[in-house]
N, C-alpha and C positions, 0 to 999 in steps of 0.2 A: 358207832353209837347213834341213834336213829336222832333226826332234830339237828346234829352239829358240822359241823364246816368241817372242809379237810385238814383245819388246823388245829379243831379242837371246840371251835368255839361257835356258838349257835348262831347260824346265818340271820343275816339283817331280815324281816319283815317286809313281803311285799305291800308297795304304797299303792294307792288308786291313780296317779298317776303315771304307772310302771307296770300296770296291765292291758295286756294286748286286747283288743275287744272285735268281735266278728258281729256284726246286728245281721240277723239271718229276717227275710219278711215270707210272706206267699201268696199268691193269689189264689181262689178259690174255684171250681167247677159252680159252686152255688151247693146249696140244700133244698132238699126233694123229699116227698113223703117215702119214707119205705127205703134212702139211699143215703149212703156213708157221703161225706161229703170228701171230694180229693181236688189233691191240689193242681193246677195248671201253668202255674209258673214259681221261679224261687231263683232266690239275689241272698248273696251272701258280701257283705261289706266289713272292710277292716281295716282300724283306726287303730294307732299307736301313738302317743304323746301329743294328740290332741289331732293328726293329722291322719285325713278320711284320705284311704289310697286302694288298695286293689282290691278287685269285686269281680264277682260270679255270678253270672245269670244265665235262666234258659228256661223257654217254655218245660211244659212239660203234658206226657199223654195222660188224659184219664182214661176209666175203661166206660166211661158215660159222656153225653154230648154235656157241653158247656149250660147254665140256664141262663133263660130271658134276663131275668132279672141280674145274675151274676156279668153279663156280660153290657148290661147297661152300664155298671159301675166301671169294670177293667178295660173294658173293649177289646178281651180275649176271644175270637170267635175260635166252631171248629178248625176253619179252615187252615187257622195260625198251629192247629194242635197236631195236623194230619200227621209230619216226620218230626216230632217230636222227641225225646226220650221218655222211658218214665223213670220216677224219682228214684228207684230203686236201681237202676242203671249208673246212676250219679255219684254213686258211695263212695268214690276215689275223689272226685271233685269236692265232696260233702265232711272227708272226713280231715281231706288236704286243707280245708280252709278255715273248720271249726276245732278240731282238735288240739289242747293246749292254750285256746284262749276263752276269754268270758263270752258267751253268748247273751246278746243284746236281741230285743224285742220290745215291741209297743203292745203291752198283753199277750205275754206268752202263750197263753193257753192252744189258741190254736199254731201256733208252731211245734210246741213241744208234742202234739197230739200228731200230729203231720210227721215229724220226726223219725212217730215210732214204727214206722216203715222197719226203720234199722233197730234189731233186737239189741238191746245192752250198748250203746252206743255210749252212755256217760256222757254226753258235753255236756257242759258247763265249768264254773258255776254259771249260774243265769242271772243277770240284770232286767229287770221290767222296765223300761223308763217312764209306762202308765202309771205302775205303784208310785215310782221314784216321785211323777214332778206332779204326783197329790198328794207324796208327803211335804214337797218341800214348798208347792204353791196352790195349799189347798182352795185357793179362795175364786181360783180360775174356773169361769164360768162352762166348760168344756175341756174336756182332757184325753176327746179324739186329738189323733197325730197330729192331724191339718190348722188345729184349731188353736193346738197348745202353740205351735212354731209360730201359729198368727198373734197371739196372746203376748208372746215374749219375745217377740220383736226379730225372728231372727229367721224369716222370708227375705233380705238380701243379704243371708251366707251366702260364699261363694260357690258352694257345692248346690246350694237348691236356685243358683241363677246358671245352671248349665243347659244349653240347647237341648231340648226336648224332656225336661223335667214335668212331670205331671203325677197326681195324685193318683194311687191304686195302681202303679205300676210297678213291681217288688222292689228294680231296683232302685227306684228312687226313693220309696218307702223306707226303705234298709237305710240308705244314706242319712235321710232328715231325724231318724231316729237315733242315731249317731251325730249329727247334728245337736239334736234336742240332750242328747247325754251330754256334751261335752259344758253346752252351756249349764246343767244342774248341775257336773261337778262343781264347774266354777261357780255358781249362785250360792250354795252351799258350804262352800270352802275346804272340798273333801280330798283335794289336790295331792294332798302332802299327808291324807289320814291311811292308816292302814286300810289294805284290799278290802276286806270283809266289812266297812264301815260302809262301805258304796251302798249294802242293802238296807243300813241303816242311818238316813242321812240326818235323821233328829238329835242321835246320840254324840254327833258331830258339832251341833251348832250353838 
């Protein structure tokens, strides 16, 4: 009977703190008149019961050179791109590490668009933690990644004091936004609330 335990009776409610979460980021080639924008690099990180542990990275090919301007931000050159894979090569790597858990991002939009590389893929559900921490701390004057972790005090976690941490690089991106969740759950107090409450952190408090 669909819904109940193998005793009969209808399994417990997963909590938000009892889902496994993967914060997937990516870097960009940049945008160009006339071209699709693709991605250059991708970090996939995963955090269980508050604790950030194993992650996946790797550049990636585009079928266009990197732009000026993109590569001011990442400091992705071609040169980093030459034996690269491209993302579509990754599907093992991609679905070994997001499949079965919540997928986390700082404004999904372009991850889920990057994604759709892979037809029908289904991950999720998906956590924003852009939406998340301007529902829960509208009043923050910036709610870039860099800006929010600076806002709420939580540039010395131990995950964003690791040698070679820096901004606009996927995998560290991936981490601090997994960072930045753990701390809304807890500002929130959504710990102990049902899964699906994560997307709504107002109806919580």
């Amino acid at each position: 009977m669909s819904g109940l335990g193998g005793d009969g009776e209808t399994p417990p409610r997963l909590k938000v703190c009892e889902i496994e979460f993967a914060a997937i980021d990516f870097e960009s080639a940049g945008t160009e008149p006339g071209r699709t924008d693709e991605p250059v690099q991708i970090s996939i990180v995963l955090m269980k019961n508050g604790e950030v542990g194993t992650a996946f990275t790797s550049y990636l090919k585009p079928s266009r050179p990197v732009t000026w301007a993109a590569k001011a931000v990442h400091g992705i050159s071609d040169e980093k791109l030459m034996d690269a894979p491209r993302l579509i090569d990754l599907w093992p790597d991609v679905k070994r590490m997001l499949e079965g858990r919540w997928v986390v991002a700082h404004g999904a939009a372009t991850e889920k668009r990057f994604l759709r590389v892979f037809p029908i893929h289904r991950f999720g559900p998906w956590v924003d933690t852009l939406t998340l921490t301007r529902s829960i701390f509208p009043s923050l004057e910036s709610f870039a990644l860099a800006d929010a972790i600076s806002a709420l005090g939580l540039v010395d976690c131990a995950e964003l004091k690791r040698p070679g941490f820096r901004w606009h690089d996927a995998l560290c991106d991936a981490t601090a936004s997994l960072v930045l969740l753990r701390h809304l759950i807890a500002s929130a107090g959504l710990a102990e609330a049902p899964a699906e409450m994560i997307n709504l952190p107002r109806a919580s408090r």
